[in-house]
Backbone as JSON, one array per atom type, in Angstrom:
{
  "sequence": "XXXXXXXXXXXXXXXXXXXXXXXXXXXXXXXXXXXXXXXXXXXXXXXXXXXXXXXXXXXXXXXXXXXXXXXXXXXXXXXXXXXXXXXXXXXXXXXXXXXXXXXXXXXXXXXXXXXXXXXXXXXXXXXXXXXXXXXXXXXXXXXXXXXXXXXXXXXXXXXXXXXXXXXXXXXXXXXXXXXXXXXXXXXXXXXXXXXXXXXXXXXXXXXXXXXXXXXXXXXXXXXXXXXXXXXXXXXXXXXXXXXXXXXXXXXXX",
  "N": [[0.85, -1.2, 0.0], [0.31, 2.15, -1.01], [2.35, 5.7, 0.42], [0.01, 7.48, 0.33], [-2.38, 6.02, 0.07], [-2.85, 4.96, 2.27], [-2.78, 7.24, 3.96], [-5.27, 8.12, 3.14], [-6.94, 6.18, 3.64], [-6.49, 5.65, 6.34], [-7.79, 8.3, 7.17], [-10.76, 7.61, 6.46], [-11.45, 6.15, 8.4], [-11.04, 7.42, 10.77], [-13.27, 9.1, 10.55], [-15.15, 7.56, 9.98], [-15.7, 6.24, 12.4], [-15.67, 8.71, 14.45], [-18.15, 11.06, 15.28], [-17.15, 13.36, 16.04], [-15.66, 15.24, 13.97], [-14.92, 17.25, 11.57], [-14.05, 18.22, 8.78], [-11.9, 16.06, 6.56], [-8.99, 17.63, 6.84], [-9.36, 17.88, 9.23], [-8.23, 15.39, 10.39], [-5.49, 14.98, 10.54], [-4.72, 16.24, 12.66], [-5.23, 14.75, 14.5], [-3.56, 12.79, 17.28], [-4.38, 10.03, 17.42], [-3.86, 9.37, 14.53], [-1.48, 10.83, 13.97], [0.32, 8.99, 15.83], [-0.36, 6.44, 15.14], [0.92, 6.61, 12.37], [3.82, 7.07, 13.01], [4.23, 4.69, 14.21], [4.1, 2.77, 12.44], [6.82, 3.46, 11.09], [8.46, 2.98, 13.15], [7.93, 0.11, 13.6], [8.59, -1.14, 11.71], [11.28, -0.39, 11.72], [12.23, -1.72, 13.7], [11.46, -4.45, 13.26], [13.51, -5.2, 11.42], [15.55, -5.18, 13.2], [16.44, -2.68, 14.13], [16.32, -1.51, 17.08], [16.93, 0.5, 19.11], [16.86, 2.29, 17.23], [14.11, 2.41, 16.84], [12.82, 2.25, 19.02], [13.42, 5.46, 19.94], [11.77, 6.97, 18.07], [9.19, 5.62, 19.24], [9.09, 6.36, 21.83], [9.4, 9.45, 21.28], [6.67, 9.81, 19.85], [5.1, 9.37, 21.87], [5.41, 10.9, 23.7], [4.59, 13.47, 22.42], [1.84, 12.83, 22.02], [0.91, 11.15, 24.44], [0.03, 8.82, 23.95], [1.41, 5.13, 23.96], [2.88, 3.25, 22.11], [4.36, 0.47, 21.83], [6.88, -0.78, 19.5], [7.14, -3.06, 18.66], [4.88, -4.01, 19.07], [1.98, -5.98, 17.2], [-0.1, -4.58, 14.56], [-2.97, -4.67, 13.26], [-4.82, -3.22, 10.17], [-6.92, 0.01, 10.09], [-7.26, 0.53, 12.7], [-8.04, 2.66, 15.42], [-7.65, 4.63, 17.48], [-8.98, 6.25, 20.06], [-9.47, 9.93, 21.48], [-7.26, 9.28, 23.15], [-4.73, 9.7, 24.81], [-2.84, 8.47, 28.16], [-3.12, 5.89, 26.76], [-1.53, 2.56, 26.27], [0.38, 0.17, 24.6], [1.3, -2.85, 24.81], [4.62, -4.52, 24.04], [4.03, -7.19, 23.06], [2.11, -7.45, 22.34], [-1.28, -7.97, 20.28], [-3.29, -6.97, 17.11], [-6.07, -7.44, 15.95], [-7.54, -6.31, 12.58], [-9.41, -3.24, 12.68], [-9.66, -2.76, 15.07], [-10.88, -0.85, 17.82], [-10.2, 1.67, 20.19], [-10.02, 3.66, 23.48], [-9.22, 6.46, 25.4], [-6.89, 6.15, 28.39], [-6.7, 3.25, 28.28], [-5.09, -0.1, 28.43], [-3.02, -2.09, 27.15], [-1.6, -4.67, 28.13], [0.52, -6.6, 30.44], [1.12, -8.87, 33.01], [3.74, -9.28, 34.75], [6.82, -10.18, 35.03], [6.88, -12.14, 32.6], [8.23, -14.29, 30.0], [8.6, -13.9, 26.56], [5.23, -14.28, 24.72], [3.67, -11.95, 26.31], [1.7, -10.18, 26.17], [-2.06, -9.12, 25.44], [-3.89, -10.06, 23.17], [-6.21, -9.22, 20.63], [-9.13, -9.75, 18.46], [-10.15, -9.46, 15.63], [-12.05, -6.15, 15.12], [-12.62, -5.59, 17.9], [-13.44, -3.83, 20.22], [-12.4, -1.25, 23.24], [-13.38, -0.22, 25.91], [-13.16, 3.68, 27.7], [-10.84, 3.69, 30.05], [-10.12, 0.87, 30.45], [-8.44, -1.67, 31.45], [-6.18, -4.54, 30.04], [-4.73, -7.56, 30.67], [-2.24, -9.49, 30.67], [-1.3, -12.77, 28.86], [-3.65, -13.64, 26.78], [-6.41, -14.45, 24.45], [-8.88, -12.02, 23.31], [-11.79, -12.17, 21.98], [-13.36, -12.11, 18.43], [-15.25, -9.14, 17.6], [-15.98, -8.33, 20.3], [-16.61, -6.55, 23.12], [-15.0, -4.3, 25.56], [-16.25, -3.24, 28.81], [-16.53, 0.09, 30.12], [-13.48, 1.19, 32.37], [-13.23, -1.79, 32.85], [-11.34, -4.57, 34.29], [-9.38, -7.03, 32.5], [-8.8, -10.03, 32.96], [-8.48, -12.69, 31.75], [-9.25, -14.89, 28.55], [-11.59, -13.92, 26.24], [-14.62, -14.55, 24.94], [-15.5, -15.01, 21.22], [-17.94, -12.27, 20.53], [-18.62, -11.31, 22.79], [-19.06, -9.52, 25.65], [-17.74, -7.87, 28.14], [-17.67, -6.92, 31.9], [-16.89, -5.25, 34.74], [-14.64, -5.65, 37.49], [-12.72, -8.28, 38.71], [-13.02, -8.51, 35.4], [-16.1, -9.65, 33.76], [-18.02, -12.24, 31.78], [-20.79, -11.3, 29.41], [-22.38, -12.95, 27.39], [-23.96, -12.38, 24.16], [-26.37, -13.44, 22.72], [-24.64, -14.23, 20.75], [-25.07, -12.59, 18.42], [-23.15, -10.72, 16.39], [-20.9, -7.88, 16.75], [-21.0, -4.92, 15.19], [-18.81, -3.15, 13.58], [-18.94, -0.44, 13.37], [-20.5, 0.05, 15.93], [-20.43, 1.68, 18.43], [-21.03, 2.26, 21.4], [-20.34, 2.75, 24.25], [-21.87, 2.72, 26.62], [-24.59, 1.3, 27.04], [-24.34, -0.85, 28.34], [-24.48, -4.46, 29.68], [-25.09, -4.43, 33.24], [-23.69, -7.16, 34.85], [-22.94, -6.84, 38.29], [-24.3, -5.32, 39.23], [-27.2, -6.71, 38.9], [-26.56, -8.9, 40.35], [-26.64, -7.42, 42.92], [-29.4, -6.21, 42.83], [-31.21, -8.94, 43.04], [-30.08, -10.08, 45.52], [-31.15, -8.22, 47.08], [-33.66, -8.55, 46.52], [-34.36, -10.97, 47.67], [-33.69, -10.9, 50.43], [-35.47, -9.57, 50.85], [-37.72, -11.17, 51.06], [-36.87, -12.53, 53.03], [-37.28, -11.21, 55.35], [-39.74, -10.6, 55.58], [-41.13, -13.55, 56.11], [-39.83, -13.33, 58.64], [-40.92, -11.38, 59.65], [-44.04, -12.76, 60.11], [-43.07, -14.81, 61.42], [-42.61, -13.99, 63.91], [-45.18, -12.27, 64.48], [-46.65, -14.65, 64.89], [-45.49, -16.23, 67.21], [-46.3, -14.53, 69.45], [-48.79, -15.64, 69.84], [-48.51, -18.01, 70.9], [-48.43, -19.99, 74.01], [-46.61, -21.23, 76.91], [-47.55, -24.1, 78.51], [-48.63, -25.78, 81.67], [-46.95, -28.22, 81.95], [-44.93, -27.8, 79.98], [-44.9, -27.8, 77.55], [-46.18, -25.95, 74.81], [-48.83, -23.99, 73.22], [-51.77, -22.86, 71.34], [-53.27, -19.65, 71.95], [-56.62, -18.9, 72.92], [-57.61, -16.52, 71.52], [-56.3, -16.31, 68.99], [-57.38, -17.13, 66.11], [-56.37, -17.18, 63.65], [-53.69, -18.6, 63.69], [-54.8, -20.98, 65.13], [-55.75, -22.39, 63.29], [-54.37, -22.82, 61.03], [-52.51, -24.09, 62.93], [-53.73, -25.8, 62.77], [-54.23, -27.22, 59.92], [-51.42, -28.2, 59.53], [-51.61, -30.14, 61.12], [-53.42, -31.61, 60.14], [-52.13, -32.18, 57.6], [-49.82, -33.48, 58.16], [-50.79, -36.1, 59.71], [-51.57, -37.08, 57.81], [-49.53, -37.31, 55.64], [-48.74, -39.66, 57.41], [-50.66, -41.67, 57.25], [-50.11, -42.37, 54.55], [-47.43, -43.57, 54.23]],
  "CA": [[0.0, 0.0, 0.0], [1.12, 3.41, -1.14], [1.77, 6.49, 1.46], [-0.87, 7.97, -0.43], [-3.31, 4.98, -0.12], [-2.73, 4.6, 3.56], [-3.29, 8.3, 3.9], [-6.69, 8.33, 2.87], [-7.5, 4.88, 4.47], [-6.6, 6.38, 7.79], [-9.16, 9.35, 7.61], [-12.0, 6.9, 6.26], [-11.44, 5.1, 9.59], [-11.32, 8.25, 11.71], [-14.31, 9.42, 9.7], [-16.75, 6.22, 10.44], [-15.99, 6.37, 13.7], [-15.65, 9.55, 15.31], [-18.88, 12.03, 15.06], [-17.34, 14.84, 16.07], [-14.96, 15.61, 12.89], [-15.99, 17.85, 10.61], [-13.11, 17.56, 7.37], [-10.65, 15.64, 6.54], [-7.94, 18.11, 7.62], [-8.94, 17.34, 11.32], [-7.48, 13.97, 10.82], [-4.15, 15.3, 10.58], [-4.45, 17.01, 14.12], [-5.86, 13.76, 15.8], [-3.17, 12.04, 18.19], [-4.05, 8.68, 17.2], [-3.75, 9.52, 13.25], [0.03, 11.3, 14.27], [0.88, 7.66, 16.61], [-0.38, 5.06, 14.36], [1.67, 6.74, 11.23], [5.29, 7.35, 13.7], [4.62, 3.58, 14.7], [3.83, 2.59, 11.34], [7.98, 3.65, 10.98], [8.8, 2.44, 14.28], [7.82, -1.24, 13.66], [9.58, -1.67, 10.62], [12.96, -0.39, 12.27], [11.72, -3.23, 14.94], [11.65, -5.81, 12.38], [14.93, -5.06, 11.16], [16.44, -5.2, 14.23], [17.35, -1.16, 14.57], [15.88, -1.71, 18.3], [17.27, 2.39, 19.57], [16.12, 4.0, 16.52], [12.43, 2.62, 16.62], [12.25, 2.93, 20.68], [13.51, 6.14, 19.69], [10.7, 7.08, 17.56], [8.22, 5.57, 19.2], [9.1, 7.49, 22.8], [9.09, 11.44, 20.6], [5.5, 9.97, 19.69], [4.55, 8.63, 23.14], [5.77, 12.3, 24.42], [4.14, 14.51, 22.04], [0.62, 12.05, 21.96], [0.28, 10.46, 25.38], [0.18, 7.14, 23.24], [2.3, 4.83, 24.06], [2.96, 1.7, 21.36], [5.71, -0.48, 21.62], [7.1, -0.57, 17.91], [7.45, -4.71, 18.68], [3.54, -4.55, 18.51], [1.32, -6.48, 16.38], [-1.52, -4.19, 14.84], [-3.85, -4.64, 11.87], [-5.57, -2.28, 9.58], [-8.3, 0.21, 10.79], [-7.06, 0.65, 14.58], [-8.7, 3.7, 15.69], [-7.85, 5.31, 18.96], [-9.98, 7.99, 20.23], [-8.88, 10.67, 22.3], [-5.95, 8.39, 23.13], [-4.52, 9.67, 26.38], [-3.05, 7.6, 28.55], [-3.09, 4.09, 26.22], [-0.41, 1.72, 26.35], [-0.02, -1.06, 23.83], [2.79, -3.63, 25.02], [5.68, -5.23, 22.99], [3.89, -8.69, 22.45], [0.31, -7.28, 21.77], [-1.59, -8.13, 18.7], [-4.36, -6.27, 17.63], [-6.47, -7.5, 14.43], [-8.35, -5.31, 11.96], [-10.75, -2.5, 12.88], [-9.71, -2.46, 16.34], [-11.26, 0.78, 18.67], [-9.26, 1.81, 22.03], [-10.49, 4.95, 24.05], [-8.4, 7.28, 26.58], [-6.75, 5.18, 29.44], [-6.91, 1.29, 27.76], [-3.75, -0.55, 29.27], [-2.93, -3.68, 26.96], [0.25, -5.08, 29.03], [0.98, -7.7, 31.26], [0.99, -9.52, 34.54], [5.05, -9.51, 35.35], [7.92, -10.44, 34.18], [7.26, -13.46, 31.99], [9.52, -13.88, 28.99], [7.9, -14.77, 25.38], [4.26, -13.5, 24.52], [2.9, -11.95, 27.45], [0.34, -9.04, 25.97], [-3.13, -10.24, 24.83], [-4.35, -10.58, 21.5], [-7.31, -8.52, 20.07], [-9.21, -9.94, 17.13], [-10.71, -8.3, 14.76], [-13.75, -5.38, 15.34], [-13.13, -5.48, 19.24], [-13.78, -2.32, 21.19], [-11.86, -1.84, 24.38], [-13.75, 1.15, 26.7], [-12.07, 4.09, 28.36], [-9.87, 3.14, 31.83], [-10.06, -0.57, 30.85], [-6.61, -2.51, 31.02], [-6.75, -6.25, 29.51], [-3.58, -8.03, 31.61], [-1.63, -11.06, 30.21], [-1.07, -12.97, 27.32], [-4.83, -14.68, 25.99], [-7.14, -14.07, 23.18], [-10.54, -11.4, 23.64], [-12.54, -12.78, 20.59], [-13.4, -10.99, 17.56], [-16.77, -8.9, 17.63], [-16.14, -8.25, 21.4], [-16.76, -4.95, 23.68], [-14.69, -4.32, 26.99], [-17.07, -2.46, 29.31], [-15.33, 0.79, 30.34], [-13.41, 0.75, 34.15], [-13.03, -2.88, 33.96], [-9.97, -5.49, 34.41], [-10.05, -8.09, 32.33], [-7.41, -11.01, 33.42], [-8.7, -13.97, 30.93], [-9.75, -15.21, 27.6], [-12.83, -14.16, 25.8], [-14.98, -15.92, 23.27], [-15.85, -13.94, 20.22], [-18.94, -11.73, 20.28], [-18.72, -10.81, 23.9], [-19.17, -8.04, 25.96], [-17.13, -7.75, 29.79], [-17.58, -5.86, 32.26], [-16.03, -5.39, 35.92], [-13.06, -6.12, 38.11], [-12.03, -8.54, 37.35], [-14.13, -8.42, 34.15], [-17.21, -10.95, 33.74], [-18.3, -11.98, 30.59], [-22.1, -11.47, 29.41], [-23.19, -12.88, 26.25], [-25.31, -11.1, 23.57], [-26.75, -14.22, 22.18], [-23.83, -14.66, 19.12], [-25.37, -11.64, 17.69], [-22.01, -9.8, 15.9], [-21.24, -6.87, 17.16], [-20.51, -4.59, 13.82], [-17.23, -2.14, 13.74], [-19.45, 0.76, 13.52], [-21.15, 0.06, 17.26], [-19.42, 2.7, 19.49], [-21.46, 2.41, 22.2], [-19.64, 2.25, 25.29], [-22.66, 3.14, 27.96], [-25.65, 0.73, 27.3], [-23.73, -2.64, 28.38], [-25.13, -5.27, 30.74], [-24.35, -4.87, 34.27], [-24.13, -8.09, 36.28], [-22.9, -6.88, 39.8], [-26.13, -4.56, 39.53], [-28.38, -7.54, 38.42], [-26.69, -9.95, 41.76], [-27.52, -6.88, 43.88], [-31.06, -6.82, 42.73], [-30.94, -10.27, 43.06], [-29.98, -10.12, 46.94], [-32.46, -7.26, 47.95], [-34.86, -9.65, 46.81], [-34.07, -12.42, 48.84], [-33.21, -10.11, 51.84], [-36.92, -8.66, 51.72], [-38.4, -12.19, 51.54], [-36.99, -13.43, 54.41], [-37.62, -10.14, 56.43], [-41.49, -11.07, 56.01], [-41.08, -14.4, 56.5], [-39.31, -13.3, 60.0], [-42.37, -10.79, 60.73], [-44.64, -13.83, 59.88], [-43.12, -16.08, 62.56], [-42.78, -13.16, 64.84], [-46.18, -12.53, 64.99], [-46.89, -16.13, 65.44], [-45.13, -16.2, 68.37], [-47.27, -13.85, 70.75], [-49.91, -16.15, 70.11], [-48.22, -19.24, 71.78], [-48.3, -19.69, 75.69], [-46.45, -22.17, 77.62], [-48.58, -24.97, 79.59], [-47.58, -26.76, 82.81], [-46.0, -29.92, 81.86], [-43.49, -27.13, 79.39], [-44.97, -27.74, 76.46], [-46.85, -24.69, 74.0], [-49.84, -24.57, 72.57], [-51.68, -21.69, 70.65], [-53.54, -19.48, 72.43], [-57.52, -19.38, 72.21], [-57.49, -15.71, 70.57], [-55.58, -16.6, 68.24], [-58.21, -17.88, 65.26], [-55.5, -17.94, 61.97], [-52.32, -19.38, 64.21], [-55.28, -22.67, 65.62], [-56.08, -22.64, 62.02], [-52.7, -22.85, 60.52], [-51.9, -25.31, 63.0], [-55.1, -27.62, 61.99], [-54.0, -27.75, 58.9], [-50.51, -28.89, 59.88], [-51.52, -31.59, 61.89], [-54.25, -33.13, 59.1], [-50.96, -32.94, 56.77], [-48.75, -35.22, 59.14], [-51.75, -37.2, 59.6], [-52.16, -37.68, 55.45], [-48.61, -38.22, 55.22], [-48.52, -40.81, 58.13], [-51.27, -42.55, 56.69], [-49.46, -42.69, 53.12], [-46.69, -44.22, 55.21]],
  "C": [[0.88, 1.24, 0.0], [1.02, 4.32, 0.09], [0.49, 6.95, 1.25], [-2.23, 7.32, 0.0], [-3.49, 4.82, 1.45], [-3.2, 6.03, 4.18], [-4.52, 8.59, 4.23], [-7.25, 7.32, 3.39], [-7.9, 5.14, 6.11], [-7.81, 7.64, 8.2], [-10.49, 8.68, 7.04], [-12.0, 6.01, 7.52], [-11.85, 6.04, 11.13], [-12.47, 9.28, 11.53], [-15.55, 9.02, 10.56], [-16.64, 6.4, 11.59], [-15.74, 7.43, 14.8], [-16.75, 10.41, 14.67], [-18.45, 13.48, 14.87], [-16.39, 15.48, 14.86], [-16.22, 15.73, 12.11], [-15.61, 18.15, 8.62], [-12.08, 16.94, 7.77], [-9.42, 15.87, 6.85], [-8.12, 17.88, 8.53], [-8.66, 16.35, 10.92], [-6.13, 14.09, 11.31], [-3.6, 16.43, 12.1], [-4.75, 15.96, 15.43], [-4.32, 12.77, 16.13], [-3.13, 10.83, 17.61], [-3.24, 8.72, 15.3], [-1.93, 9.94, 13.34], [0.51, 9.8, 14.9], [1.04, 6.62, 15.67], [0.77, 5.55, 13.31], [3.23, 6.35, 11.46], [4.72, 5.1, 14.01], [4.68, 2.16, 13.52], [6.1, 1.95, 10.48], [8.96, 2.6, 11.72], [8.92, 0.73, 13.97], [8.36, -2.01, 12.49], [10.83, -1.35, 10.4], [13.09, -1.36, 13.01], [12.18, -4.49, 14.15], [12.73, -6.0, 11.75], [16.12, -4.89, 11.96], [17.02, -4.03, 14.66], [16.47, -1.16, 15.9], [15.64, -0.29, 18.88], [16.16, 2.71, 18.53], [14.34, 3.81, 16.49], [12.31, 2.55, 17.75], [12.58, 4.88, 20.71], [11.92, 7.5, 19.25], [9.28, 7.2, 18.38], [7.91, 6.02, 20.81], [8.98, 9.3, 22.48], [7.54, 10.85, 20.35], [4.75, 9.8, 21.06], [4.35, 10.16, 23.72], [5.18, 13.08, 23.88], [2.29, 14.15, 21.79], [0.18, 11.42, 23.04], [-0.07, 9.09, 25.3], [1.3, 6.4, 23.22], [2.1, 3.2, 23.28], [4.33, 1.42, 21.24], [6.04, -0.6, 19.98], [7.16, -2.03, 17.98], [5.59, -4.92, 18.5], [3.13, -5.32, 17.2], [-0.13, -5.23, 16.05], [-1.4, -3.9, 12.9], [-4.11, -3.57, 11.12], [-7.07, -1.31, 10.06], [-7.8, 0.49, 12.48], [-7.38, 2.65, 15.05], [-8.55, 4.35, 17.21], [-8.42, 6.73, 19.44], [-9.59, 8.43, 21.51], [-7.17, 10.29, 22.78], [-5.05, 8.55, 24.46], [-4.12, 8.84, 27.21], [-3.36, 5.99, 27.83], [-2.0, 4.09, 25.9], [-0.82, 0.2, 25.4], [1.79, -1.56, 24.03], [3.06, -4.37, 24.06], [5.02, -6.5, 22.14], [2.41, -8.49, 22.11], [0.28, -7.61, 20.7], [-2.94, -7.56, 18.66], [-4.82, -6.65, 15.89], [-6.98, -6.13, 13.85], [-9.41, -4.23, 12.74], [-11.21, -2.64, 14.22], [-10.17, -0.53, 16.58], [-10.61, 0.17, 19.94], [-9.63, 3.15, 22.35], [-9.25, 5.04, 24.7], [-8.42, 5.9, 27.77], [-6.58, 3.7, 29.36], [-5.28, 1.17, 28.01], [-4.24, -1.91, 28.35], [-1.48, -4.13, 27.57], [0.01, -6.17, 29.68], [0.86, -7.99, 32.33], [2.37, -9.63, 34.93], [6.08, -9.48, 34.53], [8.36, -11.6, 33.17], [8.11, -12.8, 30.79], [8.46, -14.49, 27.76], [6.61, -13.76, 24.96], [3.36, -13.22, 25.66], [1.89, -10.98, 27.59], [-1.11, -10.06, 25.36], [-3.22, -9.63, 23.64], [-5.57, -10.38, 21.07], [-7.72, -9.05, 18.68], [-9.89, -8.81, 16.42], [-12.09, -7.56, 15.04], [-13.9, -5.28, 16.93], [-12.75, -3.72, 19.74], [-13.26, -2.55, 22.46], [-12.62, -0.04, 25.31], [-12.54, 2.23, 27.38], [-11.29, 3.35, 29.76], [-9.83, 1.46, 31.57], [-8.9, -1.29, 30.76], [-7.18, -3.97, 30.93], [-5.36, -6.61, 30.09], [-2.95, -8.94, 31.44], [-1.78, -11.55, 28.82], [-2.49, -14.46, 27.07], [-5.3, -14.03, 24.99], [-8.4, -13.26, 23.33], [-10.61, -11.27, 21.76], [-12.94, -11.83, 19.67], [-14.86, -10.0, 17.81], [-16.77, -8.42, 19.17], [-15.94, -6.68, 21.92], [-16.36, -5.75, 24.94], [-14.93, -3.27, 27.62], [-15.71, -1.02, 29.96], [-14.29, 1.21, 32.11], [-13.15, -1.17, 33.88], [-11.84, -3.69, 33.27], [-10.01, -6.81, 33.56], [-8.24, -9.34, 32.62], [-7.84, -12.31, 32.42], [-9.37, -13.92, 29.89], [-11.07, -14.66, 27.53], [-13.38, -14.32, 25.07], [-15.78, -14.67, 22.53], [-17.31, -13.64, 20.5], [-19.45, -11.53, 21.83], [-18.7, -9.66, 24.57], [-18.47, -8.38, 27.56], [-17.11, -6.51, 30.4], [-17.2, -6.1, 33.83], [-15.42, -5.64, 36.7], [-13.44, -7.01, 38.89], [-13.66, -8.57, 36.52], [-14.67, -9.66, 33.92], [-17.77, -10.72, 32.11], [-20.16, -12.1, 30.33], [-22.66, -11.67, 27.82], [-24.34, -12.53, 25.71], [-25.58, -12.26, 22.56], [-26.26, -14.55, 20.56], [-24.42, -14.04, 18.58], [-23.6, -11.05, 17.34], [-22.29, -8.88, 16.36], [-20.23, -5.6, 15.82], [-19.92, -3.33, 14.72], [-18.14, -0.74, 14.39], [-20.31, 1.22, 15.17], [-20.24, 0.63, 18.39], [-20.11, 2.84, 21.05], [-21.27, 1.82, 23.61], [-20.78, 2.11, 27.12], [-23.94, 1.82, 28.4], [-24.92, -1.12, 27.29], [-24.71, -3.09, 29.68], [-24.2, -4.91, 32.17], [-24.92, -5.97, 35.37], [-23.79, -7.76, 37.75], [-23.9, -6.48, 39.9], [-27.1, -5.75, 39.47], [-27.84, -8.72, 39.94], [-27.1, -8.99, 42.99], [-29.0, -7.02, 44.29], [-31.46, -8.02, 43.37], [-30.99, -10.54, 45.12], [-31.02, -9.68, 47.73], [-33.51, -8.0, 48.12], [-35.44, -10.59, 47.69], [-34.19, -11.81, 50.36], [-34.52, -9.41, 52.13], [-37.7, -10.07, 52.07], [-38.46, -12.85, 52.66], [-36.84, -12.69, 55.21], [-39.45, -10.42, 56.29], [-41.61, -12.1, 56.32], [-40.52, -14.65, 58.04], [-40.49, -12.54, 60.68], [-43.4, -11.49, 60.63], [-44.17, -14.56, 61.11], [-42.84, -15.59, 63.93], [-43.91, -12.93, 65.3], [-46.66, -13.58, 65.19], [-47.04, -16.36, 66.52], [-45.86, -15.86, 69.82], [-48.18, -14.51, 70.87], [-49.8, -17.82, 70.69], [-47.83, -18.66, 73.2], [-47.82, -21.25, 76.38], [-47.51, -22.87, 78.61], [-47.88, -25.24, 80.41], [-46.66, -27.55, 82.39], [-44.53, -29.12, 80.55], [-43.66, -27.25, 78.05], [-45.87, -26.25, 75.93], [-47.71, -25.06, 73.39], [-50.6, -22.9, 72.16], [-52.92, -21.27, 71.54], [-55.48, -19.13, 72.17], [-57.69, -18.37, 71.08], [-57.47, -15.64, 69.73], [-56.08, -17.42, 67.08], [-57.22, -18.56, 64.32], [-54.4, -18.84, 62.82], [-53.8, -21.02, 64.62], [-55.47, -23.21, 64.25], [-54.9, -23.35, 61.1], [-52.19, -24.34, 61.39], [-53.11, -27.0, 63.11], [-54.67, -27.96, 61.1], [-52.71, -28.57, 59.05], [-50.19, -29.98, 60.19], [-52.63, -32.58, 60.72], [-53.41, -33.31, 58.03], [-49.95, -33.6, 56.95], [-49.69, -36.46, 58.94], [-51.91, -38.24, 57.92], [-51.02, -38.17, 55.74], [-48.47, -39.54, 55.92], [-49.08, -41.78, 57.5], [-50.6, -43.07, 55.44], [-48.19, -43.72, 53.1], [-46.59, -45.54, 55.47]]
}
């Protein structure tokens, strides 16, 4: 591909997916459009073993963009970073086609292993602002990483994750197409096990004022046993029925 060709490829990418541009000269002022081109350089001094002159490079872009790409990266066609701020793309990353990365996205590592220790973006995934992905697995093609969250493991294409560590919530193998920027309307499961709790936690607060009032209506006899008191119509009632469903079962017995 010519400079020329690559040129114009790059602002049909920062086009589709950013609203707020208004010509084609703003491409040439956007951060990511200045990074991707300098790393573009960078990674093919990399591959030739000039090690300095493309860490070189790709620290004057890191410094004048806030973007920081390893020139040892892996990255496809289409990679789109918006606002850009704060993102880090480590040495052993790979990043397919028609990747999106917001302000703050951390692709890097868990330590000091040796070999491939960034993860591996397929093609069309979306990574939200503040989200760092941590180690060396695969987040599947078609996939959205909710924004704020950690993700420490594998995820299967056409997924969506969201919070620390990051949980995955399938969108019923629906694709999720390049053009879907929508970082706000994701599933949240900690919200849905809260819900989930309150529920439970009101049921068995009536079920406690249920056997609370019960209570007042039993009165110890002599011999130490309880028995319900005469007042007390629904509790003798309640426990009629009780005793003709021992009785059934005994009989069944």
């Amino acid at each position: 591909m010519g400079f020329i060709s690559y040129i114009k490829e790059e602002i049909n990418v920062i086009r589709e997916r950013d609203p707020a541009i208004k010509s084609n000269m703003e491409v040439f002022l956007y951060p990511s459009f200045k990074v991707i081109l300098r790393y573009r350089v960078a990674h093919k001094l990399y591959l030739k073993k000039h090690y300095f002159l493309a860490r070189w490079i790709s620290q004057r872009a890191a410094r004048k963009t806030g973007i920081e790409i390893h020139p040892g990266a892996t990255i496809g066609k289409g990679l789109f970073i918006d606002h850009g701020s704060g993102v880090i793309i480590g040495e052993t990353a790979i990043l397919g086609d028609n990747v999106t990365l917001y302000q703050g996205v951390t692709l890097g590592g868990t330590g000091k292993e040796q070999g491939k220790r960034h993860p591996t973006l397929e093609d069309n995934v979306m990574v939200s602002a503040g989200a760092k992905v941590l180690g060396s697995f695969t987040i599947g093609e078609n996939s959205k990483i909710g924004a704020g969250s950690v993700v420490l493991e594998a995820v299967p294409p056409n997924c969506t994750v969201v919070g620390v560590p990051g949980r995955i919530v399938r969108r019923d193998n629906t694709k999720i197409p390049r053009s879907d920027m929508d970082q706000v309307h994701l599933p949240n499961p900690t919200l849905n096990d809260i819900k989930e709790l309150q529920i439970e936690n009101f049921q068995l607060f009536e079920e406690l004022k249920d056997m609370e009032s019960h209570m007042f209506c039993m009165e110890e006899t002599s011999n130490g046993d309880y028995h319900v008191k005469d007042k007390c119509k629904q509790c003798k009632e309640n426990l009629r029925k009780q005793i003709e469903e021992e009785k059934k079962q005994n009989e069944t017995v």
